[in-house]
C-alpha positions as CSV (number, residue, x, y, z in Angstrom):
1,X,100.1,-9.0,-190.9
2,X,102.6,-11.4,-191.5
3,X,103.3,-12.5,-188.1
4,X,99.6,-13.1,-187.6
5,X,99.7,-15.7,-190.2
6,X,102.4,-17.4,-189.1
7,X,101.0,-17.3,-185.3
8,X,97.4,-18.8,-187.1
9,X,99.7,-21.2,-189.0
10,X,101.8,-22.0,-185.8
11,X,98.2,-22.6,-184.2
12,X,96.8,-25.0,-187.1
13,X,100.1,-27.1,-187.0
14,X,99.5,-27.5,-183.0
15,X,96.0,-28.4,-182.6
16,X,96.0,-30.8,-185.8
17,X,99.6,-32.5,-184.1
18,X,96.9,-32.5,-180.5
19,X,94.3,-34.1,-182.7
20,X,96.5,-36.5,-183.9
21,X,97.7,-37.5,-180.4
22,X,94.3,-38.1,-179.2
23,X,93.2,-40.0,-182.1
24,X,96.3,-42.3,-181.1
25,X,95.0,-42.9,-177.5
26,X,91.5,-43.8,-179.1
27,X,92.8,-46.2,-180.9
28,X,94.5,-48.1,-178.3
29,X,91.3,-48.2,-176.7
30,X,89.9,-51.4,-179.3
31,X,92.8,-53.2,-178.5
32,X,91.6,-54.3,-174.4
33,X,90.8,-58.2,-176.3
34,X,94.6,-58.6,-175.6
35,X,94.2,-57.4,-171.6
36,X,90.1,-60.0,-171.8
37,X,92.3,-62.8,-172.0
38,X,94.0,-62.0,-168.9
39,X,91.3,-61.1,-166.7
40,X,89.4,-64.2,-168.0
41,X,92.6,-66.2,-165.7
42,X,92.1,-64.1,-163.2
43,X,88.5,-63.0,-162.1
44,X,87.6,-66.8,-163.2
45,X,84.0,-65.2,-164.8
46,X,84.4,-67.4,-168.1
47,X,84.7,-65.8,-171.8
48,X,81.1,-64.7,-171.7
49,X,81.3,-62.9,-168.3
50,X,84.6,-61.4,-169.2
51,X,84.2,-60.0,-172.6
52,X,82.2,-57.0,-171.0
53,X,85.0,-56.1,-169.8
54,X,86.5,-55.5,-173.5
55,X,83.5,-54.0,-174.9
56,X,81.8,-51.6,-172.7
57,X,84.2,-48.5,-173.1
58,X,84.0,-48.7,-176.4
59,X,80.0,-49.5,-176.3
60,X,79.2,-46.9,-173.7
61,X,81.4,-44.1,-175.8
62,X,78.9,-44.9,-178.9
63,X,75.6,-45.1,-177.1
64,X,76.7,-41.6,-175.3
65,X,77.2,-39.8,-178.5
66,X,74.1,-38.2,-178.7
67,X,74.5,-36.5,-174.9
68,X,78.3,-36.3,-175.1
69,X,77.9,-34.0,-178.5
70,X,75.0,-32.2,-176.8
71,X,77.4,-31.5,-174.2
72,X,80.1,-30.1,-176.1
73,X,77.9,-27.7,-178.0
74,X,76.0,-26.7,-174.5
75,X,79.1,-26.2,-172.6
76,X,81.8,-25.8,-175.3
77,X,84.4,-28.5,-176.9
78,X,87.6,-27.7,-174.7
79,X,86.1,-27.4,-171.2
80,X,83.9,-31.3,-172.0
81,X,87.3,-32.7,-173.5
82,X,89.2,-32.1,-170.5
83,X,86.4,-33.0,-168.1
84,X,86.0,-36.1,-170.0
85,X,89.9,-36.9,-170.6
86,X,90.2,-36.8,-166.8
87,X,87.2,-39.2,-165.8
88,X,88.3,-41.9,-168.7
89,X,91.9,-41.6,-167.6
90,X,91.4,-41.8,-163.6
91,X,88.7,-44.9,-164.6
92,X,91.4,-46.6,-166.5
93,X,94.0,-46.1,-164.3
94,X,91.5,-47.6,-160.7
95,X,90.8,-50.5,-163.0
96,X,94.7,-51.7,-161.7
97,X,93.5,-51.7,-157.9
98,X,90.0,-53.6,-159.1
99,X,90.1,-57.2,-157.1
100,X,86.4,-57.8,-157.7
101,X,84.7,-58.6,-161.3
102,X,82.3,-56.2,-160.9
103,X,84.2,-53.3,-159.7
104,X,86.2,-53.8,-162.7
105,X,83.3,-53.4,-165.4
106,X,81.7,-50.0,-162.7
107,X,85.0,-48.8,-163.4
108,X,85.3,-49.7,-167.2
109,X,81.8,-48.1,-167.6
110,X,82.8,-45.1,-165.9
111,X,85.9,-44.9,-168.5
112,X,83.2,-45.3,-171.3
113,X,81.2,-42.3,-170.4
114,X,84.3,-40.0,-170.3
115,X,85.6,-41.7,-174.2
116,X,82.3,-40.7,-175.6
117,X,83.3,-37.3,-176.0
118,X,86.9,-38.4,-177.1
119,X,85.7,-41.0,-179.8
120,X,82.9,-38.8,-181.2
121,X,83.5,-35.1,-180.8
122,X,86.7,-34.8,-181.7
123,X,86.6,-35.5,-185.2
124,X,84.0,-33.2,-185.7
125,X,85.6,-30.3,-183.8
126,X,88.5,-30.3,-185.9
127,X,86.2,-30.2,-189.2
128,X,84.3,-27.2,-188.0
129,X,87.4,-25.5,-186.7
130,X,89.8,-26.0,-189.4
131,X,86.9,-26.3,-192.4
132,X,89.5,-25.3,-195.3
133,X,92.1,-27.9,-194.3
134,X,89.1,-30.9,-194.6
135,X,91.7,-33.4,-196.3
136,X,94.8,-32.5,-193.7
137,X,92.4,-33.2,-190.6
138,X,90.9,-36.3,-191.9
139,X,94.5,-37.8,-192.8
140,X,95.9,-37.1,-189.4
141,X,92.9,-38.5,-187.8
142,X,93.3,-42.0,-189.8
143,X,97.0,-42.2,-188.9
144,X,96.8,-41.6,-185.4
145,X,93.4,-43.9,-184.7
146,X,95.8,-46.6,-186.8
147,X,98.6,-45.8,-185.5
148,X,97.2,-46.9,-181.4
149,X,95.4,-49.5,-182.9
150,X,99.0,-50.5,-183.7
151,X,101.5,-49.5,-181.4
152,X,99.5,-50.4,-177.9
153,X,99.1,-54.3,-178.8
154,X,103.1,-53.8,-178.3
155,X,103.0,-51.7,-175.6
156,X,100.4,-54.2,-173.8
157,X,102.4,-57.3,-174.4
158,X,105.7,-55.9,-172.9
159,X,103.8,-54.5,-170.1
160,X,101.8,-57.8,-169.2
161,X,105.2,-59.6,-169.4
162,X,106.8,-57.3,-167.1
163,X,104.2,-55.8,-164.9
164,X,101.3,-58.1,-165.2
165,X,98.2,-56.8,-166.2
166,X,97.9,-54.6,-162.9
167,X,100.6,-52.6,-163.6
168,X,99.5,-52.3,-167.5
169,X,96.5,-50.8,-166.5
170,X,98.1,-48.5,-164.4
171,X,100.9,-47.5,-167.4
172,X,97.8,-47.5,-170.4
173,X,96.2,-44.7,-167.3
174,X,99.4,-42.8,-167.5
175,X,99.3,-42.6,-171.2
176,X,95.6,-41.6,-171.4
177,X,95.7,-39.1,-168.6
178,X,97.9,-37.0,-171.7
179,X,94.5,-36.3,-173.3
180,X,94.0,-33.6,-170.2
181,X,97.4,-31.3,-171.3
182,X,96.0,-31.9,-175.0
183,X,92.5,-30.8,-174.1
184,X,94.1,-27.4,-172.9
185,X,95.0,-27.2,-176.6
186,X,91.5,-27.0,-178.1
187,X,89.6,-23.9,-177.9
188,X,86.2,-23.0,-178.4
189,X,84.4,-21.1,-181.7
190,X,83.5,-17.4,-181.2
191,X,81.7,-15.6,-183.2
192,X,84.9,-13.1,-183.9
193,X,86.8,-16.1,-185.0
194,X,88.8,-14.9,-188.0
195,X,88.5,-18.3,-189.8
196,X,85.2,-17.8,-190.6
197,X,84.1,-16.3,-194.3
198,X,83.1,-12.5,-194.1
199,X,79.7,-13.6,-195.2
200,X,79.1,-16.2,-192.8
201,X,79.9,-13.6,-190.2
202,X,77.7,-11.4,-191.4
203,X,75.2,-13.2,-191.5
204,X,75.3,-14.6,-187.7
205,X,72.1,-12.8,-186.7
206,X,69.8,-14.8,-188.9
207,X,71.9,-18.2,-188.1
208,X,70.8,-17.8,-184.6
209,X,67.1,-17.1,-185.9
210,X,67.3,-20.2,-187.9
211,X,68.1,-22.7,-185.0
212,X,66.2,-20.6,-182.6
213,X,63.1,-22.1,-184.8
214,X,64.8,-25.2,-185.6
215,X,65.4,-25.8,-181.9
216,X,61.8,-27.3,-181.4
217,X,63.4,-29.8,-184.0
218,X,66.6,-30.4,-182.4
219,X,66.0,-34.1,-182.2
220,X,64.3,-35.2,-185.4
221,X,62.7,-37.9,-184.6
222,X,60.9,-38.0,-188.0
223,X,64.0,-39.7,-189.2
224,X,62.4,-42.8,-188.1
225,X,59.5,-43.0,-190.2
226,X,62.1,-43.9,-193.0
227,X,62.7,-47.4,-193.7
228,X,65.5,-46.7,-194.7
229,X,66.8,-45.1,-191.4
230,X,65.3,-48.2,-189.5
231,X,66.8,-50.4,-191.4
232,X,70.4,-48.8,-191.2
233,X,70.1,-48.4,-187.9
234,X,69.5,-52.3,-187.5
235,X,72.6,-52.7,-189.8
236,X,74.9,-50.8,-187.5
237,X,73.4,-52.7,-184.7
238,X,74.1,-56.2,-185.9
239,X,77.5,-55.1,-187.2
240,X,79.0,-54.0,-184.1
241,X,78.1,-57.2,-183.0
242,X,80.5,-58.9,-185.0
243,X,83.0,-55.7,-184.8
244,X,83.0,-56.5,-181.2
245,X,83.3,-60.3,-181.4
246,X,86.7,-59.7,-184.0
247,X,88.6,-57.0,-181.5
248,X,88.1,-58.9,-178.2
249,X,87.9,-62.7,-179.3
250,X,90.9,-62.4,-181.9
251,X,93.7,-62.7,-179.9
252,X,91.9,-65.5,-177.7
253,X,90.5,-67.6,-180.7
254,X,93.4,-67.1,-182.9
255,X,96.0,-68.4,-180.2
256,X,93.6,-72.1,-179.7
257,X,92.1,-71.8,-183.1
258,X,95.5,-71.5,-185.1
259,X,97.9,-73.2,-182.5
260,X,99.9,-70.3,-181.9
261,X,101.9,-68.3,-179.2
262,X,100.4,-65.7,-176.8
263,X,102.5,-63.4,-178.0
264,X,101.9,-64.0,-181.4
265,X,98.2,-63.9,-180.9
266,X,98.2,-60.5,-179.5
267,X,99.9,-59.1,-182.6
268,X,97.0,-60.1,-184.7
269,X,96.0,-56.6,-183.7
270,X,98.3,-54.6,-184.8
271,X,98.3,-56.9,-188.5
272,X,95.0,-55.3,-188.4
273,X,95.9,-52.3,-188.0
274,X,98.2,-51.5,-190.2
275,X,95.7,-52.7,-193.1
276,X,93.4,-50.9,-191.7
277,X,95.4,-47.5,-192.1
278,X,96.7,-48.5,-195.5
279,X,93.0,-49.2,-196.8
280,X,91.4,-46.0,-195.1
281,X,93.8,-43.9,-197.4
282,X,93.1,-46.3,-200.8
283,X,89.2,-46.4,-200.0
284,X,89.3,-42.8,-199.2
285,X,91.1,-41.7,-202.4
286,X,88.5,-44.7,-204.5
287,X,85.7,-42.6,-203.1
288,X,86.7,-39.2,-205.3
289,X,86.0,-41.8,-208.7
290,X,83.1,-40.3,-210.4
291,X,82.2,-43.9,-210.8
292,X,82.3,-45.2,-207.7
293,X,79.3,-45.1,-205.3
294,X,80.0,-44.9,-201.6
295,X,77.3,-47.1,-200.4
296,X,77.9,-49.7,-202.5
297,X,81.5,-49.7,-201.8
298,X,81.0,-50.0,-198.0
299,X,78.3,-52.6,-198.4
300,X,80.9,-54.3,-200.7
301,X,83.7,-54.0,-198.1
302,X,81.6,-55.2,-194.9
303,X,80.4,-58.2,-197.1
304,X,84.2,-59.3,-197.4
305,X,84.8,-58.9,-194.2
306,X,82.9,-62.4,-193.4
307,X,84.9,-64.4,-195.8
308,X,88.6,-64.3,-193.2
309,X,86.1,-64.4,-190.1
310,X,84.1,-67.5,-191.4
311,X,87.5,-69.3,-192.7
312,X,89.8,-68.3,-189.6
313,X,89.1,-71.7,-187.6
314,X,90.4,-73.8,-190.8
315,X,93.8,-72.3,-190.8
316,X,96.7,-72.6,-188.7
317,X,100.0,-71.2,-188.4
318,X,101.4,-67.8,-187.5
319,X,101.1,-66.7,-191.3
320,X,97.8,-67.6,-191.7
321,X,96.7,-65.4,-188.5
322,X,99.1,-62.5,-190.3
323,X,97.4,-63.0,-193.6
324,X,93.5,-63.1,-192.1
325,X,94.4,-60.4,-189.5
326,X,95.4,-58.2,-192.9
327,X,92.4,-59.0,-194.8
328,X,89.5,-58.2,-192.0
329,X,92.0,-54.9,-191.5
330,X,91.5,-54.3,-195.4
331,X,87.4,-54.9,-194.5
332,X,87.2,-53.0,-191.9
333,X,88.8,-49.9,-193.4
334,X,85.5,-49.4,-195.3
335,X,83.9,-49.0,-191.9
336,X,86.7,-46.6,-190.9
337,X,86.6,-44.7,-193.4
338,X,83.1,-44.7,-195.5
339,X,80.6,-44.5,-192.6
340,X,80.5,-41.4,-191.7
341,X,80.3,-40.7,-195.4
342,X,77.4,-42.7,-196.1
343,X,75.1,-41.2,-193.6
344,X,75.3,-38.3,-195.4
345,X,74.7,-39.6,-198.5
346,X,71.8,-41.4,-197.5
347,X,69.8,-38.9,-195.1
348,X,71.4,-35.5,-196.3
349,X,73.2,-32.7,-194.3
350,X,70.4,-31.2,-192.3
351,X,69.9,-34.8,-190.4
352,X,73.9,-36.0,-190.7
353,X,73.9,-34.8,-186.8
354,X,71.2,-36.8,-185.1
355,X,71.1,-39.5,-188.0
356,X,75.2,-40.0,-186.7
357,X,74.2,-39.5,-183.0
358,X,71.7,-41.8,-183.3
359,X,73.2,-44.8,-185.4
360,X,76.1,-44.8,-183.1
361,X,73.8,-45.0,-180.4
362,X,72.8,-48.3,-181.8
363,X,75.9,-49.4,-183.1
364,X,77.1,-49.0,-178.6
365,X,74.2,-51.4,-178.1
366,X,75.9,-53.9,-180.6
367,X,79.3,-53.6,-179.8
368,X,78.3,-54.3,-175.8
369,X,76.1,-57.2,-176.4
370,X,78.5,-59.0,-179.2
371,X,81.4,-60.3,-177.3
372,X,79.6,-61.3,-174.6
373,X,77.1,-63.0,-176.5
374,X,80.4,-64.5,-179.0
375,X,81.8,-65.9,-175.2
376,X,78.7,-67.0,-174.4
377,X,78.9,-69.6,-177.4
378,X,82.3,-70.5,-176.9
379,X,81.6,-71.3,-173.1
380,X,78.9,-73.9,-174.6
381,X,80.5,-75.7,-177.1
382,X,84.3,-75.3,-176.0
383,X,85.4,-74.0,-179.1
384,X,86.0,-70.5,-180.5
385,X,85.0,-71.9,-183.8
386,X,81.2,-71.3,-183.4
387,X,82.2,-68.2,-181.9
388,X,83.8,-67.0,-185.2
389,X,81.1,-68.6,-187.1
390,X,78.8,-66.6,-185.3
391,X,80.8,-63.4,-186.0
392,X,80.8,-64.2,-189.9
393,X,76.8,-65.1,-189.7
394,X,76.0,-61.5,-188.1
395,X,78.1,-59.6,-190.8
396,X,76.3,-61.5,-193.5
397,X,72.7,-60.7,-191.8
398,X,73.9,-56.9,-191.6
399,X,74.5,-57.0,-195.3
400,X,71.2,-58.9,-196.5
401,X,69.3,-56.4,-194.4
402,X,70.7,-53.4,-196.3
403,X,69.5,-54.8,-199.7
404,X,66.2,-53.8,-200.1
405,X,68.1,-50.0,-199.1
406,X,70.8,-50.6,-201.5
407,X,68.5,-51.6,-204.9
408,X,66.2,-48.4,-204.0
409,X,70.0,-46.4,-204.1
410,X,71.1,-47.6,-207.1
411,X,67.2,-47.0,-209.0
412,X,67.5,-43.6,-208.1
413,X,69.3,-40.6,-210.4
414,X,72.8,-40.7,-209.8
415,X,74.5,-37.8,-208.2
416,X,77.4,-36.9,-211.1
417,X,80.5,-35.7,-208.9
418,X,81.9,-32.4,-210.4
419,X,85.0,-30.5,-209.1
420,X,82.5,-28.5,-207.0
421,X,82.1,-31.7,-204.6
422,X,85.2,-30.5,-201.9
423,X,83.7,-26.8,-201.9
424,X,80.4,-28.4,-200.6
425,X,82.2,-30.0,-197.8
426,X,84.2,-27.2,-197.2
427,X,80.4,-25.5,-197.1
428,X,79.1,-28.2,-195.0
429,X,81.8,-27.9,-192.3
430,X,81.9,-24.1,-192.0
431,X,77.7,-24.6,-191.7
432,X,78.3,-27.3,-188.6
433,X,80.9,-24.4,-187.3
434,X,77.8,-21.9,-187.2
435,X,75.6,-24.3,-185.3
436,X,78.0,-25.1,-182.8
437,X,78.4,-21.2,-182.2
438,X,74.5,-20.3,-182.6
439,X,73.6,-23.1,-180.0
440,X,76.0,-22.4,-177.4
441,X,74.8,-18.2,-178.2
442,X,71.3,-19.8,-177.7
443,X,72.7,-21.6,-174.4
């Protein structure tokens, strides 16, 4: 008895550690603004053409969130994650032998579909499968998404200043072919699984009754006959296009805009990322305050966020691009960390799946269309000011657009958190475990 606790302890320790691995690749994968400025001097498309090149694995990996999570639950989470690890990783590493603009952004698309599952399966698989360690998983999530937003702007500048950016993209390749060995680590749900509750095991029969019925349902489309869901859905649109103009155009508009090195400029990144991991945990911990309402605070937080966009091309020096770089970091953390959290307080548990699957969907849309769109200005006018400008105006028309949402919120009863609040997660997780193992029964 006891050695089988220690082997299921041994086994939480190893697939959380995997978890945290692949969360670091992820985040490495924001950070291609540094590599756009490069391929802008080299495929000679201007800062319009180029920025696709920075947004479309990222964009891609949210619009394929619906299918990639329909995937995993049809075919199981293991078997999809390697499949997936091994077409982003191949894609990434081709992009090195790319000599033509457009093979480039096939091959960056390519790497896109196989992130999907990476960027939005993952975080649920290891809240289903581990649903009594909920605070553990979502830690080691947050420090290894921060920690590649903030190692691989270092690991990309010494490689572009040895290797060029060729032999960068053939390195960052190596590194994201280890998400196949840490797919290998993930299993699959059973319905033996001895993690479950006795009486959620017990009860399996009628689960697979339940979404048998509910299948007809499985896309809930009714979800947009809210206003409310429209208009979030138009939120996370015109969001991501400013997320997108900040994590490609930063190191770029930053280097003319603030009169400062290359290398310098693509450090901006990792300024951001490192406030961005230490806000995650101070948001996250805010969020457990009675007092504090999640919506709000994320509204609050993505307001902010235009302030150091909109005032970035009136600064200059290297601690002024530090101080800015800290402060959108300490914005964006709201994103990182309160989103998820927010569709479920506004549409409930039984839509948090497709109200997720299909906001991310939109938000894909946004973050392809914003960087190209940000270089599109900058080619006309010559200056990444109007750029920036642009960036800060869409972040402000994100937030007036959620108004109307927000006053309807705040009219409404408040919810009173009680100490029962974590054993409705924990029930919400082991729930989203069931349905993963009733539709792949059903499948």
């Amino acid at each position: 008895m006891i050695e089988a606790e220690k082997s299921n302890r041994s086994e939480t320790v190893i697939i959380i550690l995997a978890g945290f691995a692949a969360e670091f690749i992820v985040g490495g994968c924001f950070v291609d603004g540094i590599l756009v400025a490069e391929w802008m001097d080299y495929f000679h498309q201007g800062s319009s053409m180029t920025a696709w090149l920075g947004t479309v694995i990222v964009g891609i990996s949210f619009c394929g969130s619906p299918f990639g999570n329909l995937a995993v639950k049809r075919f199981g989470f293991r078997k999809v994650f390697f499949i997936a690890s091994v077409i982003n990783a191949t894609a990434i590493t081709m992009t090195s032998f790319a000599y033509s603009f457009y093979v480039a952004i096939a091959l960056r698309v390519l790497a896109g579909c196989g992130f999907t599952v990476l960027i939005n399966s993952l975080g649920p698989y290891l809240l289903c499968r581990f649903p009594n360690q909920v605070a553990v998983v979502q830690v080691f999530r947050g420090m290894g998404g921060s920690g590649g937003n903030f190692v691989f702007p270092f690991i990309i500048n010494y490689c572009l200043n040895e290797y060029g950016w060729r032999g960068c993209c053939l390195i960052i390749g190596g590194i994201s072919f280890q998400q196949c060995a840490l797919g290998l680590v993930f299993r699959n749900w059973s319905k033996n699984d001895k993690q479950l509750p006795p009486d959620n095991e017990d009860n399996q029969e009628s689960l697979l009754e339940k979404n048998k019925n509910a299948k007809h349902n499985l896309y809930q489309l009714e979800l947009f006959k809210r206003k409310m869901f429209v208009a979030f859905l138009v939120h996370s649109f015109i969001f991501h296009l400013s997320l997108s103009t900040i994590y490609v155009h930063i190191v770029s508009g930053s280097k003319f805009l603030l009169e400062i090195s290359t290398e310098q400029a693509r450090f901006t990144l990792s300024a951001i990322a490192i406030a961005l991991f230490v806000g995650r945990v101070v948001f996250s911990l805010m969020t457990k305050h009675p007092r504090i309402d999640t919506f709000t605070l994320y509204l609050i937080l993505n307001a902010l966020l235009a302030i150091p966009v909109g005032v970035l091309p009136f600064l200059r020096g290297y601690t002024a691009a530090l101080v800015v770089s800290a402060t959108i970091g300490i914005s964006l953390s709201g994103y990182g960390c309160l989103y998820t959290l927010v569709v479920l307080q506004l549409f409930g548990s039984e839509c948090l799946y497709m109200s997720y699957s299909y906001s991310m969907f939109f938000s894909g849309i946004g973050y392809i269309l914003g960087a190209p769109a940000a270089g599109w200005i900058y080619d006309a006018t010559g200056n990444y000011a109007y750029s920036f400008y642009f960036c800060a105006g869409m972040q402000i028309l994100s937030i007036v657009i959620m108004i109307p949402g927000l006053m309807e919120h705040l009219t409404k009863k408040p919810e009173t958190k009680t100490d029962d609040d974590e054993n409705r997660v924990k029930k919400l997780t082991v729930e989203s475990a069931n349905y993963m193992i009733s539709v792949q029964s059903l499948s």
